[in-house]
N, CA, C and O atoms as CSV, one atom per row, in Angstrom:
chain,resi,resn,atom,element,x,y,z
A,1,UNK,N,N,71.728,106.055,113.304
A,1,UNK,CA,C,72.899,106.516,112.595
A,1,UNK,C,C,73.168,105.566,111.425
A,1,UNK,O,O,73.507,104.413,111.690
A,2,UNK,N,N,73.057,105.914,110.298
A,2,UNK,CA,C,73.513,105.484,109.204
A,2,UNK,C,C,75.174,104.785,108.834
A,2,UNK,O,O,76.180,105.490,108.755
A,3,UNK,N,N,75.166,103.437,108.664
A,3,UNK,CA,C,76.436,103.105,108.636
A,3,UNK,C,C,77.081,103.904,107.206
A,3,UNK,O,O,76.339,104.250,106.286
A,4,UNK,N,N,78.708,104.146,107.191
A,4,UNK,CA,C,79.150,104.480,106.142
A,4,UNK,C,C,79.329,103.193,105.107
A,4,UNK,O,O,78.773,102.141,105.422
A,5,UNK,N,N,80.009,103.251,104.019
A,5,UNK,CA,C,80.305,102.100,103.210
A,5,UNK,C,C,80.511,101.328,103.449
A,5,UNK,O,O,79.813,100.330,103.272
A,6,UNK,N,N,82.214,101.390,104.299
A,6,UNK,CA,C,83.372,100.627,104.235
A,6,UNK,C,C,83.057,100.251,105.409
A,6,UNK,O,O,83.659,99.265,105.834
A,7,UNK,N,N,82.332,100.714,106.037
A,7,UNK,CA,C,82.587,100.039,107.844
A,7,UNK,C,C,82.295,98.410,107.617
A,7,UNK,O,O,83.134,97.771,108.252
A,8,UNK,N,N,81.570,97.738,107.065
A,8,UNK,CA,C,81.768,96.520,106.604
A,8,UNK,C,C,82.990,95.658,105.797
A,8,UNK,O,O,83.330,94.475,105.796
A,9,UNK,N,N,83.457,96.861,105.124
A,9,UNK,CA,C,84.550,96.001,104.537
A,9,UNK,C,C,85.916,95.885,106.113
A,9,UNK,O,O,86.745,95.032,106.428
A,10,UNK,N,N,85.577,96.992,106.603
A,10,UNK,CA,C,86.458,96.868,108.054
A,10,UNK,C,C,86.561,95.733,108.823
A,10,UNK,O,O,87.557,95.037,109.019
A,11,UNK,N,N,85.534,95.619,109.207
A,11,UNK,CA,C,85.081,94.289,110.056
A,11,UNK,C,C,85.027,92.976,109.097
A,11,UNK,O,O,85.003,91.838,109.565
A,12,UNK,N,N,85.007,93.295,107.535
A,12,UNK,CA,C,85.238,91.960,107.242
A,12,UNK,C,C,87.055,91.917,107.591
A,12,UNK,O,O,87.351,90.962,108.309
A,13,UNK,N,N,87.739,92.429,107.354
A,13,UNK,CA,C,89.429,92.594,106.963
A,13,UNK,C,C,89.782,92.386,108.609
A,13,UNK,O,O,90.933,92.052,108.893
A,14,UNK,N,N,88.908,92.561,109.563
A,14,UNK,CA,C,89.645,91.861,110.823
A,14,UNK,C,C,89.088,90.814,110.990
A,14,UNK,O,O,89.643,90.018,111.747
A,15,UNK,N,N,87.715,90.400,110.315
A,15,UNK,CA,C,87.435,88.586,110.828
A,15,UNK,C,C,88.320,87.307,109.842
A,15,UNK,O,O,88.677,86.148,110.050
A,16,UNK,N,N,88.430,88.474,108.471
A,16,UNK,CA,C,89.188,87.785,107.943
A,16,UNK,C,C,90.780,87.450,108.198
A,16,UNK,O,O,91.475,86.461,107.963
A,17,UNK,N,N,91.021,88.681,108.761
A,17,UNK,CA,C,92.799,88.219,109.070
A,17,UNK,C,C,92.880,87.759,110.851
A,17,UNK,O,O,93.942,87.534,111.431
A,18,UNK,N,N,91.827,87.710,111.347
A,18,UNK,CA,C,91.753,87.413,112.993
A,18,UNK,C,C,91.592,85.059,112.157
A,18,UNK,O,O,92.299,84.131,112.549
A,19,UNK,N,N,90.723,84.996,111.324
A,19,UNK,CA,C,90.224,83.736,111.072
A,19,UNK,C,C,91.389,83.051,110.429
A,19,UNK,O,O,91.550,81.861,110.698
A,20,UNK,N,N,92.176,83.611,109.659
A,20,UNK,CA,C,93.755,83.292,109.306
A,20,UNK,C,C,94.698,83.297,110.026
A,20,UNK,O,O,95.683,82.676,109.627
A,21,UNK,N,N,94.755,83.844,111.077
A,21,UNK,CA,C,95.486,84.011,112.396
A,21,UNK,C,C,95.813,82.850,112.908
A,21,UNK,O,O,96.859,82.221,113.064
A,22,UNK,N,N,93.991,82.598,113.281
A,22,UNK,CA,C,93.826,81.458,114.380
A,22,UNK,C,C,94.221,80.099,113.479
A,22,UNK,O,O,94.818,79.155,113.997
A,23,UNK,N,N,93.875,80.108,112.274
A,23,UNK,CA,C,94.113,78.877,111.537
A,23,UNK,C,C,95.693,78.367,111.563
A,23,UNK,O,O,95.999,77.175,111.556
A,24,UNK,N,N,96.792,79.623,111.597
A,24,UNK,CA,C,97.743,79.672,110.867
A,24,UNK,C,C,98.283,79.200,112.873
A,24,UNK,O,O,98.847,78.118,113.041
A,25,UNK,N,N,98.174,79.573,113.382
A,25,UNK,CA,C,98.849,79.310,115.070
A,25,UNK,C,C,98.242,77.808,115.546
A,25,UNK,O,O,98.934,77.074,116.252
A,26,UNK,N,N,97.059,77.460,115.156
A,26,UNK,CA,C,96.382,76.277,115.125
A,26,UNK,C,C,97.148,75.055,114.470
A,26,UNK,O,O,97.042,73.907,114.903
A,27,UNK,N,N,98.127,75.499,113.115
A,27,UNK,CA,C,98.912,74.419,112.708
A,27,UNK,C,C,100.233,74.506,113.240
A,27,UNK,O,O,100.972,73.522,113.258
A,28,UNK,N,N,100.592,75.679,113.695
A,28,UNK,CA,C,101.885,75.923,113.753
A,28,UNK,C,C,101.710,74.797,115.649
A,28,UNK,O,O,102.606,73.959,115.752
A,29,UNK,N,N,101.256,74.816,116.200
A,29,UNK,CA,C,100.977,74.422,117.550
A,29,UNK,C,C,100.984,72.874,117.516
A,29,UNK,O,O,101.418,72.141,118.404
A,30,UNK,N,N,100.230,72.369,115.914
A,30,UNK,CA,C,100.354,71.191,116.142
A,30,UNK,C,C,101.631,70.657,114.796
A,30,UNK,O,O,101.898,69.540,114.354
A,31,UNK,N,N,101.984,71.535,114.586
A,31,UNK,CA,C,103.427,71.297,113.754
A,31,UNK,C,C,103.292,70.951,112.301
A,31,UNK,O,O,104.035,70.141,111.747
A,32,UNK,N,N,102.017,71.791,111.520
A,32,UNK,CA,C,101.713,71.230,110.756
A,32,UNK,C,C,101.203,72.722,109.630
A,32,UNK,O,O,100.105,73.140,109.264
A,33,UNK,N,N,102.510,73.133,109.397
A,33,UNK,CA,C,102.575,74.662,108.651
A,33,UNK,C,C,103.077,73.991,107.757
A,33,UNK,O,O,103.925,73.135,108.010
A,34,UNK,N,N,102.502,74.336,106.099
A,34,UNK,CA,C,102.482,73.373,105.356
A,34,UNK,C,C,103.920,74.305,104.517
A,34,UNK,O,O,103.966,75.493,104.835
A,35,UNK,N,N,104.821,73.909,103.697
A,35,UNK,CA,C,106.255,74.051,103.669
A,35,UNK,C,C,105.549,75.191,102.361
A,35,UNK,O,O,106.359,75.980,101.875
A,36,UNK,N,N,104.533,75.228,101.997
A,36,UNK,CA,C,104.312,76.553,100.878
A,36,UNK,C,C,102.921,76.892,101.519
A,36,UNK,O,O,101.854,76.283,101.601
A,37,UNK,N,N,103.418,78.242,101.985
A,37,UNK,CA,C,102.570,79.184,103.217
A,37,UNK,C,C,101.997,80.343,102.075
A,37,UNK,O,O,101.793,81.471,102.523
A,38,UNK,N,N,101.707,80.076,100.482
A,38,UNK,CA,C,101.550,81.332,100.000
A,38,UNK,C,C,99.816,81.435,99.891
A,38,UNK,O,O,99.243,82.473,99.559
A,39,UNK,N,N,99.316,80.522,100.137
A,39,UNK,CA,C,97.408,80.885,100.728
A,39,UNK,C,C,97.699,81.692,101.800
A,39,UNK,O,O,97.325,82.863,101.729
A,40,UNK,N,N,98.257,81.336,102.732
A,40,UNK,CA,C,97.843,82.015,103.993
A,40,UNK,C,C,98.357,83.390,104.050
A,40,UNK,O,O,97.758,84.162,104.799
A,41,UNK,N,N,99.925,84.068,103.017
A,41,UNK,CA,C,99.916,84.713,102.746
A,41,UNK,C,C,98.694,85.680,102.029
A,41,UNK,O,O,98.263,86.688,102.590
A,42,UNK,N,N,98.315,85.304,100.981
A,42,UNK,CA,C,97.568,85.750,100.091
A,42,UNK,C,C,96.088,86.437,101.055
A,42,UNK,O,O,95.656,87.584,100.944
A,43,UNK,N,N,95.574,85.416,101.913
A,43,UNK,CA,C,94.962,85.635,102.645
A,43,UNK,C,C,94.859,86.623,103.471
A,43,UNK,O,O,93.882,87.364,103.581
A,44,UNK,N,N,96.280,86.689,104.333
A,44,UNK,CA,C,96.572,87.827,104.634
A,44,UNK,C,C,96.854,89.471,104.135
A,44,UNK,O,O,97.005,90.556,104.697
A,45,UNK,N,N,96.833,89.043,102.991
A,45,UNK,CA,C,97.134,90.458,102.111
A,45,UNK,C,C,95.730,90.597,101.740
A,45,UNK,O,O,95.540,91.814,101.753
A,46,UNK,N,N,94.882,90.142,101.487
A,46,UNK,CA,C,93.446,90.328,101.222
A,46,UNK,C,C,93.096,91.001,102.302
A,46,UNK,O,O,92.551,92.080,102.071
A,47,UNK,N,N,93.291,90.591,103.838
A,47,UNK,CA,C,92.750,91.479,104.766
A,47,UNK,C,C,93.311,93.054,104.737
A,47,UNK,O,O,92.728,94.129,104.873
A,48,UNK,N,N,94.447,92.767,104.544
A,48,UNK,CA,C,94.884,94.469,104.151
A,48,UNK,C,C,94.133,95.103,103.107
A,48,UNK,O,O,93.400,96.091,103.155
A,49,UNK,N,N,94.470,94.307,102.100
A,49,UNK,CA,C,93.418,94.973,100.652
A,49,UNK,C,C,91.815,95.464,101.342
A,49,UNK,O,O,91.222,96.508,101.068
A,50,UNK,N,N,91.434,94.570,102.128
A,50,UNK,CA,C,90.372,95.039,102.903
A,50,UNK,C,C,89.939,96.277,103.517
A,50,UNK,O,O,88.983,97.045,103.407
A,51,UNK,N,N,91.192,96.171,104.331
A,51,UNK,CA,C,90.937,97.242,105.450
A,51,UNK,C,C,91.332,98.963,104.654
A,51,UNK,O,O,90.824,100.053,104.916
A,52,UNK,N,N,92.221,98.674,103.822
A,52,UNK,CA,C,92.528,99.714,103.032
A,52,UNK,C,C,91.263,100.739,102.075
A,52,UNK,O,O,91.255,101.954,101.879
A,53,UNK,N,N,90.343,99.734,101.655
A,53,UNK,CA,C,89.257,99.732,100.989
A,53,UNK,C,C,88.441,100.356,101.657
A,53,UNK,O,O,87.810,101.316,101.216
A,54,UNK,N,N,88.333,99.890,102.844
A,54,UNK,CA,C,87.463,100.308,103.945
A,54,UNK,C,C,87.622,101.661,104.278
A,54,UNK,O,O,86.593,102.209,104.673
A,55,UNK,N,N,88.951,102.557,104.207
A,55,UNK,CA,C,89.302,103.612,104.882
A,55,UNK,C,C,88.327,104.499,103.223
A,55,UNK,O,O,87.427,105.338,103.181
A,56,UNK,N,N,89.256,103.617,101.900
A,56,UNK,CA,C,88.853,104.475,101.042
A,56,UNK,C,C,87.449,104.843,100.477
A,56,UNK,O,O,87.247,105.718,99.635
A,57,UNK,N,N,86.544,104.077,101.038
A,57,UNK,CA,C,85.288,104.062,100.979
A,57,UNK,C,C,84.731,105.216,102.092
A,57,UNK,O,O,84.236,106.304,101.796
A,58,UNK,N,N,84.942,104.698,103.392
A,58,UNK,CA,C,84.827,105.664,104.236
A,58,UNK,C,C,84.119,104.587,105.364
A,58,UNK,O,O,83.309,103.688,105.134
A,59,UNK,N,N,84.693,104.987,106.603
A,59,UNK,CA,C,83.849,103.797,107.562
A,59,UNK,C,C,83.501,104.806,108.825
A,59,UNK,O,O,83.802,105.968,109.099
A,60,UNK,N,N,82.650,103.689,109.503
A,60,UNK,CA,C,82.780,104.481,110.646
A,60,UNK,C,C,83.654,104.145,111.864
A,60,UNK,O,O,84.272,103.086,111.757
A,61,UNK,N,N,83.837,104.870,113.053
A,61,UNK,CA,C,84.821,104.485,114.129
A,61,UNK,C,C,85.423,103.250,114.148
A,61,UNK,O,O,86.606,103.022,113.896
A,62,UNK,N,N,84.065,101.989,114.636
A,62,UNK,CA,C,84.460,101.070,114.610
A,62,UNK,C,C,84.702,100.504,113.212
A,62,UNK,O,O,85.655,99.737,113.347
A,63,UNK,N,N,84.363,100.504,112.108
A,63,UNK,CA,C,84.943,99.911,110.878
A,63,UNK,C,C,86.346,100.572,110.786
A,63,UNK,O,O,87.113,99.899,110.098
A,64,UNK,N,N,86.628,101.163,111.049
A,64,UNK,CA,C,88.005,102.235,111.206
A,64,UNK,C,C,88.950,101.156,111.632
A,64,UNK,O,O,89.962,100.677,111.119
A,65,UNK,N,N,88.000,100.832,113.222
A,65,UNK,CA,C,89.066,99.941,114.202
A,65,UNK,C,C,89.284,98.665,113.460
A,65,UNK,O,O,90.387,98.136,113.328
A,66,UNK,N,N,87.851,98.077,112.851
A,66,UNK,CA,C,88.571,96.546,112.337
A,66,UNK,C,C,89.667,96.377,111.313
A,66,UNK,O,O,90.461,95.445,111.181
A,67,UNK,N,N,89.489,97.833,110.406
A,67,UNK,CA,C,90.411,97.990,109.423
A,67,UNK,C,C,91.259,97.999,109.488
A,67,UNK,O,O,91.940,97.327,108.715
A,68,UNK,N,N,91.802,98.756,110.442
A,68,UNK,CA,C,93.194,99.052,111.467
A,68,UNK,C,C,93.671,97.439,111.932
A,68,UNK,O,O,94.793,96.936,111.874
A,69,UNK,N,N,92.724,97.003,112.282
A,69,UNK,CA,C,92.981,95.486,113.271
A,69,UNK,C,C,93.207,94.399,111.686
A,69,UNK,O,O,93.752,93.296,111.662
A,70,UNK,N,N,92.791,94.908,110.876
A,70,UNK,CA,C,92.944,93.567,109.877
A,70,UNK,C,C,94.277,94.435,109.123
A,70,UNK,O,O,94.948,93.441,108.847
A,71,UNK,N,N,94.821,95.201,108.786
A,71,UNK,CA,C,95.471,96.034,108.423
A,71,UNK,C,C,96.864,95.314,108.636
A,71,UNK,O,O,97.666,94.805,107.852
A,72,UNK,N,N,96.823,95.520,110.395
A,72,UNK,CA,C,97.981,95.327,111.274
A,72,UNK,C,C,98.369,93.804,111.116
A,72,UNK,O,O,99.380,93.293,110.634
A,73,UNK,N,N,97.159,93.203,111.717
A,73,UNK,CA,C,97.405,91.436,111.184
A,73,UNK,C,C,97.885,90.934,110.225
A,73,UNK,O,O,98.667,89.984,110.210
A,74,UNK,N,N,97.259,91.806,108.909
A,74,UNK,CA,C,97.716,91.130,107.802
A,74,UNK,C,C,98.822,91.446,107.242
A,74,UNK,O,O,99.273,90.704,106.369
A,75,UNK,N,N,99.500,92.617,107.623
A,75,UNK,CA,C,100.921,92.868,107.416
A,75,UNK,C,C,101.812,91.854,108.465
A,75,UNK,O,O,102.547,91.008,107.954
A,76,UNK,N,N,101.720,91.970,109.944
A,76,UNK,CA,C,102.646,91.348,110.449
A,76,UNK,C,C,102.718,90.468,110.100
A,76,UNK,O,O,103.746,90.265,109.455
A,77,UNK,N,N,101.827,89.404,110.225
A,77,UNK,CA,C,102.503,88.209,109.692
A,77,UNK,C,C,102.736,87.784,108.361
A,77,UNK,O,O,102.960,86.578,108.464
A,78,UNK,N,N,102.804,88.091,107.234
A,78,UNK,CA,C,103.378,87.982,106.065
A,78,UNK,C,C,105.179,88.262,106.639
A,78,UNK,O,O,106.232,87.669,106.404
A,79,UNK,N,N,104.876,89.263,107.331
A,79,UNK,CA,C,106.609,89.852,107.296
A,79,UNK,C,C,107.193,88.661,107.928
A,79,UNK,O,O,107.875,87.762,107.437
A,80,UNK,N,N,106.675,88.899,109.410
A,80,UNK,CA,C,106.741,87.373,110.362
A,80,UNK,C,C,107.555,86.224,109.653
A,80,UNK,O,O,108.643,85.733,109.953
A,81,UNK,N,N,106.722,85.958,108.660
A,81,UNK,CA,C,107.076,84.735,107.574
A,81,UNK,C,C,107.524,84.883,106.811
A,81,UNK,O,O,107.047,84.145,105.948
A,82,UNK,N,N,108.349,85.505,106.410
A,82,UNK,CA,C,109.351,86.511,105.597
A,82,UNK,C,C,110.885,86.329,106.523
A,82,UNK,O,O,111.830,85.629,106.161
A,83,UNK,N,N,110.826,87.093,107.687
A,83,UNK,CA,C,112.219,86.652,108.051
A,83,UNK,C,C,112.307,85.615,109.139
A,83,UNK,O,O,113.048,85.669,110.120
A,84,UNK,N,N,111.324,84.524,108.786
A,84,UNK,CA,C,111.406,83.754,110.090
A,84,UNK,C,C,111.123,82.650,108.879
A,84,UNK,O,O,109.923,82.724,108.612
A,85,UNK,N,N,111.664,81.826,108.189
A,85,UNK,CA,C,111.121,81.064,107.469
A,85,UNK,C,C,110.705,79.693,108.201
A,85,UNK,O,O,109.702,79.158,107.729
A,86,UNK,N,N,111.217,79.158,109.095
A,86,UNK,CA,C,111.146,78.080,110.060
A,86,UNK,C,C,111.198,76.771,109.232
A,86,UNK,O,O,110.236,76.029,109.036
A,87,UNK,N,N,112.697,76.561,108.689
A,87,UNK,CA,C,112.839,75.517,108.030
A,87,UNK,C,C,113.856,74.456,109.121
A,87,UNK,O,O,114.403,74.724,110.191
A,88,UNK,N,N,113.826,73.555,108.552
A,88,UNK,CA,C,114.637,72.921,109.408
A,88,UNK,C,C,116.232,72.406,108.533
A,88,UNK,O,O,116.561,72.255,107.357
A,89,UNK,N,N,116.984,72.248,110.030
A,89,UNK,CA,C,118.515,72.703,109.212
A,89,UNK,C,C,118.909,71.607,108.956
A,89,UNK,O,O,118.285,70.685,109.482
A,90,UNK,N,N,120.087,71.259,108.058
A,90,UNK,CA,C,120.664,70.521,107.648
A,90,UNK,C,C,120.668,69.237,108.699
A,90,UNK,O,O,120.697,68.035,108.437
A,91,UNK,N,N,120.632,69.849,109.860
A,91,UNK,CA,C,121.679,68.591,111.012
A,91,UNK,C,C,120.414,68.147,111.663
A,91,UNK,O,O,120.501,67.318,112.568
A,92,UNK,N,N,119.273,68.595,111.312
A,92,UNK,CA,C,118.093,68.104,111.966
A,92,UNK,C,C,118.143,66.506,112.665
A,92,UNK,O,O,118.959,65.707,112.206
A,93,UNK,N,N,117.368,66.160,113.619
A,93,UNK,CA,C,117.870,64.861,113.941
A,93,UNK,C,C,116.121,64.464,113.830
A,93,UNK,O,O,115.232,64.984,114.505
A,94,UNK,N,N,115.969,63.467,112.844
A,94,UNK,CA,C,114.597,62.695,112.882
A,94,UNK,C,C,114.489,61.224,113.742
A,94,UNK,O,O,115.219,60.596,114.509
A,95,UNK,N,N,113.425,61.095,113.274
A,95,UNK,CA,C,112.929,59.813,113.942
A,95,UNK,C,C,113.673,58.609,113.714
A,95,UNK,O,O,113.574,58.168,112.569
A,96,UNK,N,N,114.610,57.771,114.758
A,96,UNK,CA,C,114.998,56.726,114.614
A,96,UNK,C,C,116.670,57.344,114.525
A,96,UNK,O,O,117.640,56.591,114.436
A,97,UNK,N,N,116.756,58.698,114.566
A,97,UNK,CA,C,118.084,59.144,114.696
A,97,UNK,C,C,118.744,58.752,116.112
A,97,UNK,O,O,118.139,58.952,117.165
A,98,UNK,N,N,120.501,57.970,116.042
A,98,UNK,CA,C,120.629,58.588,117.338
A,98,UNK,C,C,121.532,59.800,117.816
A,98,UNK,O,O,121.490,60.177,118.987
């Protein structure tokens, strides 16, 4: 069976927004989400641009699915980080605070 076009751009748009994922939970875990998140944005919108591409090209099932899967990723979390900015507040208490 002959792959269609896009079924590659599919599966790239979920390794790409699955590989931004893991990067982006990888800092957040060790507390180290850098205070201008607009790569990882950007990143994430590339996997959409991806998966979108993918449909318009034409894929098959599974390029369908990664498209879908990088699609979904790369929207939620932009939004995610949109109304969750995770700044810290005024009254924060640092190191050497008592």
């Amino acid at each position: 069976m002959a792959s269609k076009p896009g079924t590659k751009l599919g599966i790239g748009a979920l390794l790409l927004a699955l590989g931004c994922f893991l990067a982006w939970f990888r800092l957040n875990r060790l507390s180290g989400i850098p205070a201008d998140r607009t790569l990882f944005v950007l990143v994430f919108l590339a996997a959409v641009g991806l998966g979108v591409a993918a449909f318009v090209r034409g894929t098959t099932w599974y390029g369908g699915l990664g498209a879908l899967g990088g699609i979904f990723i790369g929207a939620l979390i932009p939004f995610t980080v949109y109304v969750s900015p995770q700044q810290l507040g005024e009254e924060a208490i640092g190191v050497g605070d008592t």
